[in-house]
ZAMARGU-4260 file (C-alpha; in steps of 0.2 Angstrom, whole numbers, plus 5000, padded with zeros to 4 digits):
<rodrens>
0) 5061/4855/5001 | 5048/4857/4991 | 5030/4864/4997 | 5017/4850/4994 | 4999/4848/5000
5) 5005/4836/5012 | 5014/4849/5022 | 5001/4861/5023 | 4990/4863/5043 | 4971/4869/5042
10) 4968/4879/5055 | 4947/4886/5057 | 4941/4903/5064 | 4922/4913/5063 | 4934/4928/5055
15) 4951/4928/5048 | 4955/4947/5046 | 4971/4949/5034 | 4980/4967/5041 | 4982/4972/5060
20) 4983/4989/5057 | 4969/5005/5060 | 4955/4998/5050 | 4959/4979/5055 | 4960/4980/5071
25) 4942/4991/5072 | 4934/4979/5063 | 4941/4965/5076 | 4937/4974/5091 | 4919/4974/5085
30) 4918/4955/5081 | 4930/4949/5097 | 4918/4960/5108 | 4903/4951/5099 | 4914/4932/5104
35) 4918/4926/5088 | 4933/4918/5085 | 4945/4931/5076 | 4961/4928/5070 | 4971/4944/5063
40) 4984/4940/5054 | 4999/4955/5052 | 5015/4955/5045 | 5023/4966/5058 | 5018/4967/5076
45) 5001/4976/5076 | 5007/4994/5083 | 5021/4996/5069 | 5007/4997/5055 | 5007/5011/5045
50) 4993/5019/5051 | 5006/5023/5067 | 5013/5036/5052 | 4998/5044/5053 | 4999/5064/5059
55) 4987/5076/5059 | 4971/5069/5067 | 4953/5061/5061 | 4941/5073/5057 | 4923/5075/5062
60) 4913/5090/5064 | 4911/5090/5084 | 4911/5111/5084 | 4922/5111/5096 | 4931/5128/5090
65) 4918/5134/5078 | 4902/5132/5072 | 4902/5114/5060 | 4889/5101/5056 | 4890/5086/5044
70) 4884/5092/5030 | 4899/5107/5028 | 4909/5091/5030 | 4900/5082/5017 | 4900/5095/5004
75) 4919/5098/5008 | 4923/5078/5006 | 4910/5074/4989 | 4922/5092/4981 | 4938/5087/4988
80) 4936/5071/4979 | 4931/5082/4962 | 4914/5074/4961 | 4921/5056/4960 | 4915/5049/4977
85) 4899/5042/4980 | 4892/5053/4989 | 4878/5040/4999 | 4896/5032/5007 | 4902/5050/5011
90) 4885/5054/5021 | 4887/5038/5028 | 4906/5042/5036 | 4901/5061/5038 | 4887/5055/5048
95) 4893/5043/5058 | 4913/5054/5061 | 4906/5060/5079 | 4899/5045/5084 | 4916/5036/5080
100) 4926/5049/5088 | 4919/5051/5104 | 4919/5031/5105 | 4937/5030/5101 | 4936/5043/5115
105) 4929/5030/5127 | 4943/5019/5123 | 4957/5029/5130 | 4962/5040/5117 | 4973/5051/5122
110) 4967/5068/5110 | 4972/5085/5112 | 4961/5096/5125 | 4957/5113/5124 | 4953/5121/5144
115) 4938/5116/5146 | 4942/5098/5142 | 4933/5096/5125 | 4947/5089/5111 | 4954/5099/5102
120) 4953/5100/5083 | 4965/5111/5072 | 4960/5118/5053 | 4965/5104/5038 | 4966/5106/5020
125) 4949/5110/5009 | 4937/5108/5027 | 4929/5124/5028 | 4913/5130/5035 | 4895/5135/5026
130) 4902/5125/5011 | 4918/5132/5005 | 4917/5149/5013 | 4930/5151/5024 | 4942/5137/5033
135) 4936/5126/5051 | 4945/5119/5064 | 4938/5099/5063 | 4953/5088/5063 | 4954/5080/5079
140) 4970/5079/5085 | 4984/5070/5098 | 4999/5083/5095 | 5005/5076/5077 | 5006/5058/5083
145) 4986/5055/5079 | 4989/5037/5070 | 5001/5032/5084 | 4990/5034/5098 | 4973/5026/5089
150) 4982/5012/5085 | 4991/5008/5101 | 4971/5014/5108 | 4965/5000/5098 | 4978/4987/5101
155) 4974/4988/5121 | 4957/4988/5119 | 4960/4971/5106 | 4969/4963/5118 | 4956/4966/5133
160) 4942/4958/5120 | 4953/4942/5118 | 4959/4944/5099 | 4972/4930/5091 | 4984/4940/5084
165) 4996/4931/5072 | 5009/4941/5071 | 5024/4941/5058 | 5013/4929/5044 | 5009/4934/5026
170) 4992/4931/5019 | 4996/4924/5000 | 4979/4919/4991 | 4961/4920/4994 | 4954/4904/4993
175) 4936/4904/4982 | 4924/4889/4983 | 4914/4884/4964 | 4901/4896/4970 | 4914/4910/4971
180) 4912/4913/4989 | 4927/4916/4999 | 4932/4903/5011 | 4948/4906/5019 | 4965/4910/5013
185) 4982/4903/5013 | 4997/4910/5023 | 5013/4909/5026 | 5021/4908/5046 | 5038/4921/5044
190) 5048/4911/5056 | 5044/4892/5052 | 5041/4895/5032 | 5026/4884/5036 | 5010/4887/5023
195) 4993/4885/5033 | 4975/4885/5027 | 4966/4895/5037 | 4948/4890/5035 | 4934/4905/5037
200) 4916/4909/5038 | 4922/4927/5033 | 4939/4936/5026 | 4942/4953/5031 | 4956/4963/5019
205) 4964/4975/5029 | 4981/4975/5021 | 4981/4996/5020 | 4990/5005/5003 | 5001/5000/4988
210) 5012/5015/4990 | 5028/5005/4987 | 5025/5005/4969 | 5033/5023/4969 | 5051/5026/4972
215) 5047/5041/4983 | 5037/5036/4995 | 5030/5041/5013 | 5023/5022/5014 | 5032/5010/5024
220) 5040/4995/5016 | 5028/4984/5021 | 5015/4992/5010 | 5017/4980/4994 | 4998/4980/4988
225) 4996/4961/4996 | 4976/4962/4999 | 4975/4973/4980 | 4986/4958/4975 | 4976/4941/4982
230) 4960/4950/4976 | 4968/4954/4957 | 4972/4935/4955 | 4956/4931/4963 | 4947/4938/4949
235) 4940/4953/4959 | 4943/4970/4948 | 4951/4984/4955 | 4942/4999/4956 | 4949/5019/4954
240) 4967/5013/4954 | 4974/5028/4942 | 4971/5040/4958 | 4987/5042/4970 | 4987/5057/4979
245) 5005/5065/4981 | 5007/5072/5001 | 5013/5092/4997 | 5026/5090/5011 | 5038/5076/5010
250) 5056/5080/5015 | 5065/5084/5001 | 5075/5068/4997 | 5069/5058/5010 | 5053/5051/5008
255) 5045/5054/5027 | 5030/5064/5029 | 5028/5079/5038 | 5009/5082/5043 | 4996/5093/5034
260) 4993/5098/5052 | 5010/5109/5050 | 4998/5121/5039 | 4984/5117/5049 | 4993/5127/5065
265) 5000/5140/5056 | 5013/5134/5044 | 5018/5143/5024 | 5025/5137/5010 | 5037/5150/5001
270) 5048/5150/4986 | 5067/5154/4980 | 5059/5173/4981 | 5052/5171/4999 | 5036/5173/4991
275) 5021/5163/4999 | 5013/5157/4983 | 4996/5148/4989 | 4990/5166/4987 | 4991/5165/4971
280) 4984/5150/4966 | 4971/5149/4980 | 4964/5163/4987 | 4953/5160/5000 | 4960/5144/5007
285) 4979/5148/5003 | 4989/5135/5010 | 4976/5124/5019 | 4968/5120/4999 | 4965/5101/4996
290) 4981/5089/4994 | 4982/5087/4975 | 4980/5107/4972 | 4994/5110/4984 | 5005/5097/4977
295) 5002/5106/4958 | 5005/5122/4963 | 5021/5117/4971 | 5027/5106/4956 | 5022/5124/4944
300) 5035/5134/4957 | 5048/5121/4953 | 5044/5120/4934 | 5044/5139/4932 | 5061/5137/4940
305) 5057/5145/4955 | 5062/5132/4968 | 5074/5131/4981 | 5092/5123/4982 | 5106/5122/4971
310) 5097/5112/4957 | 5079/5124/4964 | 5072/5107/4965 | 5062/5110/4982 | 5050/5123/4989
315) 5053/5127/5009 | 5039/5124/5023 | 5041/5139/5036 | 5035/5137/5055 | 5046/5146/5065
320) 5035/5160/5067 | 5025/5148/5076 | 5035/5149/5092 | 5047/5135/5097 | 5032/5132/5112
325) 5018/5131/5100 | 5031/5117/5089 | 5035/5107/5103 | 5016/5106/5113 | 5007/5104/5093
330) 5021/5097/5081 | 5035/5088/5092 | 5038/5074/5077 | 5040/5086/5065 | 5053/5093/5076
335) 5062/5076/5079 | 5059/5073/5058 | 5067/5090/5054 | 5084/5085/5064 | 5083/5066/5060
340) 5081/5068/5040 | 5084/5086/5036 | 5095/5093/5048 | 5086/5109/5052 | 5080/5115/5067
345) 5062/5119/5062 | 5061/5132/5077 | 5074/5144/5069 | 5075/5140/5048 | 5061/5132/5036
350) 5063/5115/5030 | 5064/5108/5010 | 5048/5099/5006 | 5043/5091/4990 | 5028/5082/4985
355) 5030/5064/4990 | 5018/5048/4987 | 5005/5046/4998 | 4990/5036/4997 | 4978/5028/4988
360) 4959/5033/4982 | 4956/5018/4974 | 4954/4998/4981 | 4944/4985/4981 | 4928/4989/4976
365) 4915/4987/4992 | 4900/4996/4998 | 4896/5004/5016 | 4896/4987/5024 | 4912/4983/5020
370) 4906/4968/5009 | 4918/4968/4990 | 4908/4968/4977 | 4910/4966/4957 | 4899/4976/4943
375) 4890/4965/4931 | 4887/4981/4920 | 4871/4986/4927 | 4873/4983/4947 | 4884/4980/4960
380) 4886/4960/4964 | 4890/4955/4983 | 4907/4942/4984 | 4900/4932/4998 | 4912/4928/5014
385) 4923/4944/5007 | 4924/4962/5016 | 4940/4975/5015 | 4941/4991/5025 | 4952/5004/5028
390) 4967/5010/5012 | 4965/4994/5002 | 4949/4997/5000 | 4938/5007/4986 | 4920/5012/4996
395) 4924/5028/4986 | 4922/5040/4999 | 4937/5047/4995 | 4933/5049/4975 | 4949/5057/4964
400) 4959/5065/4977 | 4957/5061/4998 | 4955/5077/5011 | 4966/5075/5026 | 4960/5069/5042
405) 4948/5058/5033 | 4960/5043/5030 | 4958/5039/5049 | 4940/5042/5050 | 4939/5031/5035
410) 4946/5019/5047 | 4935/5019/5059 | 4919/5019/5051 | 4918/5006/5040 | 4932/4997/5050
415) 4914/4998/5063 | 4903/4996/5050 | 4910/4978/5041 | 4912/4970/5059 | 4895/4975/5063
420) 4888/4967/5045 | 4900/4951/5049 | 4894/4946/5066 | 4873/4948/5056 | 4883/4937/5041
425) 4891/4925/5054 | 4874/4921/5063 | 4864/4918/5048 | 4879/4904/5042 | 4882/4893/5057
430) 4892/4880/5048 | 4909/4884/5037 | 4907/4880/5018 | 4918/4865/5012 | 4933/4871/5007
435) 4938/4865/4990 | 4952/4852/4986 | 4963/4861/4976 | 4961/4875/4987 | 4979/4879/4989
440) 4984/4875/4971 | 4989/4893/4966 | 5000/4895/4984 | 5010/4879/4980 | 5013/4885/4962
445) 5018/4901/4968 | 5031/4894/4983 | 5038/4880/4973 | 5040/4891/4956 | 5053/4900/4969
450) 5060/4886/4977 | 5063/4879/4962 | 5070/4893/4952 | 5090/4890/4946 | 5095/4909/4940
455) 5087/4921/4936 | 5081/4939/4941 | 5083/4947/4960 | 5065/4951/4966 | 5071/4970/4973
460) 5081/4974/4956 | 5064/4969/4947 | 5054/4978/4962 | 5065/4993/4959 | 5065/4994/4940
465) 5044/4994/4946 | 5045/5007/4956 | 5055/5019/4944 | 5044/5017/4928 | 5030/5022/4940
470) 5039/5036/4946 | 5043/5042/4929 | 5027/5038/4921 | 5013/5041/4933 | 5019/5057/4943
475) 5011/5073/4950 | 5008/5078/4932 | 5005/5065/4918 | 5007/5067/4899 | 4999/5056/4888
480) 5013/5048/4878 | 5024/5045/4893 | 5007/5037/4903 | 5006/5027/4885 | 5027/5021/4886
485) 5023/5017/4904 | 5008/5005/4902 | 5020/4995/4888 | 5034/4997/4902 | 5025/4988/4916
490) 5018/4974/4902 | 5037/4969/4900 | 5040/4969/4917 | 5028/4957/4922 | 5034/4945/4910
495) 5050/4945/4921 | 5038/4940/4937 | 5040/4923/4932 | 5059/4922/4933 | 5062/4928/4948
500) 5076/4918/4958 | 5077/4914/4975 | 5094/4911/4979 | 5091/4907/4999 | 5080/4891/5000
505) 5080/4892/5021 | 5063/4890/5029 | 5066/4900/5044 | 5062/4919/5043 | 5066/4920/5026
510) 5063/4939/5022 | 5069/4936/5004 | 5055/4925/5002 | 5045/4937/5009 | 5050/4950/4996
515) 5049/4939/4981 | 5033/4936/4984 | 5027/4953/4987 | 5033/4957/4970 | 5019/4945/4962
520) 5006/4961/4975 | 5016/4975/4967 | 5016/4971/4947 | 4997/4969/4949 | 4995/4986/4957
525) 5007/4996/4945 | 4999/4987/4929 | 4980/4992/4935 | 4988/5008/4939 | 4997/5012/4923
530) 4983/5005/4912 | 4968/5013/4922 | 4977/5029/4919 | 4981/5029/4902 | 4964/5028/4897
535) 4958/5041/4909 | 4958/5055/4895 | 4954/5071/4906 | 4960/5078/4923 | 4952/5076/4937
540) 4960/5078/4957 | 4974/5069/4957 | 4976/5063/4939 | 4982/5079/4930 | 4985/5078/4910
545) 4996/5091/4904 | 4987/5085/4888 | 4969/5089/4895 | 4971/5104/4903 | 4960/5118/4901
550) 4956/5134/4908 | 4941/5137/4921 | 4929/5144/4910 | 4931/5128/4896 | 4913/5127/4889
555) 4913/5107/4891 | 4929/5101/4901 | 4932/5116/4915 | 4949/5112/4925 | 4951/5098/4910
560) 4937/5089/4920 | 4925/5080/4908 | 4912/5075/4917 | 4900/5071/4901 | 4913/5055/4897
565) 4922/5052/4913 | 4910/5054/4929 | 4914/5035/4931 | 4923/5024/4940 | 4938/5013/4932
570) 4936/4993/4935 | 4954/4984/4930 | 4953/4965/4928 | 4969/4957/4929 | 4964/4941/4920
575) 4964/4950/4901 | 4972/4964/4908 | 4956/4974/4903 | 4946/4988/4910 | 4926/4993/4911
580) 4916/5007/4921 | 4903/5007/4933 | 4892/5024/4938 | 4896/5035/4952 | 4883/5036/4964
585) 4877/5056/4966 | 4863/5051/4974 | 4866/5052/4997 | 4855/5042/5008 | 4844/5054/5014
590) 4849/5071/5010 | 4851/5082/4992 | 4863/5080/4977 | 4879/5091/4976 | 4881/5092/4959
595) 4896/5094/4949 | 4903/5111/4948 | 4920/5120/4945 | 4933/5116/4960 | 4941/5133/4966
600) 4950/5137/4982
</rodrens>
């Protein structure tokens, strides 16, 4: 059967939010609360999103421990990100982080306490106090099981406010009007095969990271790039995409996370000589330094051939001098991971860790509304009816390289922020825009293509031959000439998108449907990845060039940081596969510039 415009049902809603996981489901709470009609749309049932992988905690400078205000997390957040964020977005969620908290609170949150009933927080990488002088407890935790609770907090409170849930569909296509407003999308039931036009005033993007690209991984397999993909072929730029920030402690040779909140509690990295290294590299914050630091210093152990195992391709995560009591009250799924996937008992021996991909800095392009914008070369231009929050998203508060803790907070606060700006939006526009005739052309292309095809390529041999050039090629540590060989590597590939075959044609829950056309998501995310960061010539957080490395006191490029060519943001377009700049914004809202300076630890 081929997919026609006959067979297609039109379904209309005040919101369709594509994503159910932290961000989405904060942004619907907001707009069910406010009665509009909300339909969220999510692959898997809402609770297994991947923001239940979450660990450590949300951070936000309650003082609940020590002495902390927002503008220690400010500073700590605009230099973790090596001067790439704009900083008027980081006040904006540095401002708002206790609000958010203590509302999340209100919902049911089941935080950590200390004994006189205030949440706990524990000490995270690169948040310290008086602007980088010594580290402060500010992530706020629920044992290391942070992202599980919030999103089984939010799911309750969604469910009391009356929020459609569409559970196990696919978004596939944003569907834009002549004026280039977005007025709906297209989408896919899982267990009919049924395509739908869902028909909307406004389309939120909440369809959280890419991380699939890579063959190590902490993402889950649902995180193919699907809102980075719809908005690629809907001619919207991506913005930042060459920063991926590596998690220091993945279990070696398995892929799962364990938590930053590990070292925030207590835990040491050490290598084949039983030396804890961090000293070394960064003095005063040792092992709690920001992600992409710890993750090089790590790789730098192993290159100088002083990793662990029989191929001293790992470093070893100590916490048994934590006390088993300490392990089980604080870290239980760290216990539970080190049996299920290592097979060590954290309470008695250290466990092999390796940096793993984690997440991604770069997105959509939006601003602090949540509303996706595009850059005519002189300002930021509004896509009406469009917002993204949460992962998928490029506010920019996370700039080259994300600090713990802030991922969830991200969440929250502009998950708030876009529903607050979309029920303003909704009320001004009280009647949907037309939606255009050919509205599902590109869907119907895309279905039939596959269930038309006669041999040809299996989508998870091409999604894997994906995830290994991008492995290989865009890594902890980058060279110029293998970023170069990758961009031609991932051009060829996507000429093979076209002839992928579908060998099972069934309508009902066809996952190798599914997969096939998550694979049209991941191309777009590797090529804007692979080209954004060949033509990114210095280092900076996350991105490290062996070939633009330099030492500290380099007259021009410190760190290999080039801030006279390269404080700018990358913009890919997928249309010509070409690439401009935008300005980071170094002015906040209301307080001073921090200006650039040399990141040390």
């Amino acid at each position: 059967m081929s997919y026609t415009n006959a067979n297609i049902t039109k379904r209309k809603f005040d919101v369709v939010i594509i994503g159910a996981g932290g961000s989405g489901m904060r942004a619907a709470l907001e707009l069910s609360r406010a009665g509009l009609n909300v339909a969220s749309l999510s692959k898997v049932f809402p609770t297994r999103s991947h923001t239940v992988a979450a660990q450590g905690g949300v951070s936000a400078s309650l003082g609940n421990m020590s002495e902390d205000n927002w503008h220690y997390h400010f500073y700590d957040t605009v230099k973790g990100g090596d001067w790439l964020s704009d900083q008027d977005a980081v006040e904006f969620m540095c401002r708002e982080a206790p609000n958010v908290v203590y509302e999340l609170e209100h919902f049911g949150m089941p935080f950590d306490r200390n004994a006189d009933g205030t949440i706990y927080q524990r000490p995270f990488g690169g948040h310290t106090a008086n602007y980088g002088e010594k580290p402060v407890q500010r992530a706020c935790a629920a044992a290391d099981r942070t992202g599980h609770a919030m999103l089984h907090t939010l799911y309750q409170q969604n469910v009391k406010a009356k929020t459609n849930f569409f559970v196990e569909w696919m978004a596939l296509d944003l569907i834009r009007d002549q004026d280039g407003d977005v007025v709906g999308v297209t989408a896919l039931e899982m267990e009919t095969g049924d395509l739908y036009i869902l028909e909307a005033k406004t389309v939120l993007m909440a369809t959280g990271g890419a991380g699939r690209i890579f063959a190590a991984s902490t993402n889950a397999f649902i995180n193919t790039g699907d809102g980075l993909g719809m908005a690629a072929r809907a001619g919207i730029p991506l913005q930042d995409m060459e920063f991926w920030q590596f998690h220091p402690t993945g279990v070696a040779g398995a892929g799962v996370l364990l938590t930053e909140g590990c070292r925030g509690e207590g835990a040491i990295l050490l290598n084949s000589n039983g030396e804890r290294f961090m000293e070394r590299y960064a003095p005063t914050l040792k092992d709690l330094a920001p992600r992409d630091f710890v993750s090089r210093s790590m790789d730098q152990e192993i290159k100088e051939g002083r990793g662990c195992g029989p191929n001293k391709d790992y470093v070893l995560l100590k916490l048994d001098h934590l006390g088993s009591e300490t392990i089980h009250k604080r870290l239980p799924s760290v216990y539970e991971i080190g049996v299920n996937f290592a097979n060590v008992d954290i309470t008695k021996e250290p466990i092999p860790v390796v940096p793993t991909i984690h997440y991604q800095m770069g997105g959509v392009p939006t601003n602090i509304h949540g509303q996706v914008v595009t850059h005519d070369g002189n300002a930021n231009q509004v896509v009406n009816g469009l917002y993204a929050v949460g992962e998928c998203a490029c506010v920019s508060v996370h700039g080259a390289n994300r600090l713990g803790t802030n991922s969830l907070l991200d969440l929250l606060v502009f998950g708030k922020a876009a529903g607050r700006h979309i029920v303003e939006f909704n009320a001004r526009n009280a009647q949907h825009k037309p939606v255009p005739k050919d509205a599902a052309e590109r869907t119907l292309e895309r279905l039939n293509q596959l269930q038309d095809s006669k041999g040809g390529i299996y989508s998870q041999s091409l999604a894997g031959d994906i995830r290994a050039t991008m492995q290989q090629h865009a890594g902890v540590f980058r060279t110029q000439a293998s970023m170069d060989e990758g961009v031609a590597k991932v051009a060829a590939l996507r000429e093979r998108v076209g002839g992928v075959e579908l060998k099972d044609k069934s309508m009902v829950f066809n996952t190798a449907r599914i997969e096939a056309l998550e694979v049209d998501n991941l191309i777009e995310v590797a090529q804007a990845t692979m080209v954004s960061a060949a033509a990114r010539r210095e280092c900076r957080g996350a991105h490290m060039v062996d070939d633009y490395e330099h030492p500290a006191d380099h007259p021009t490029a410190a760190l290999g940081r080039d801030d006279v060519n390269w404080l700018k943001h990358t913009l890919w377009h997928s249309a010509n596969n070409s690439l401009t700049y935008k300005p980071v914004t170094l002015k906040p809202l209301t307080v001073d510039s921090v200006p650039p300076k040399v990141r040390t630890f």
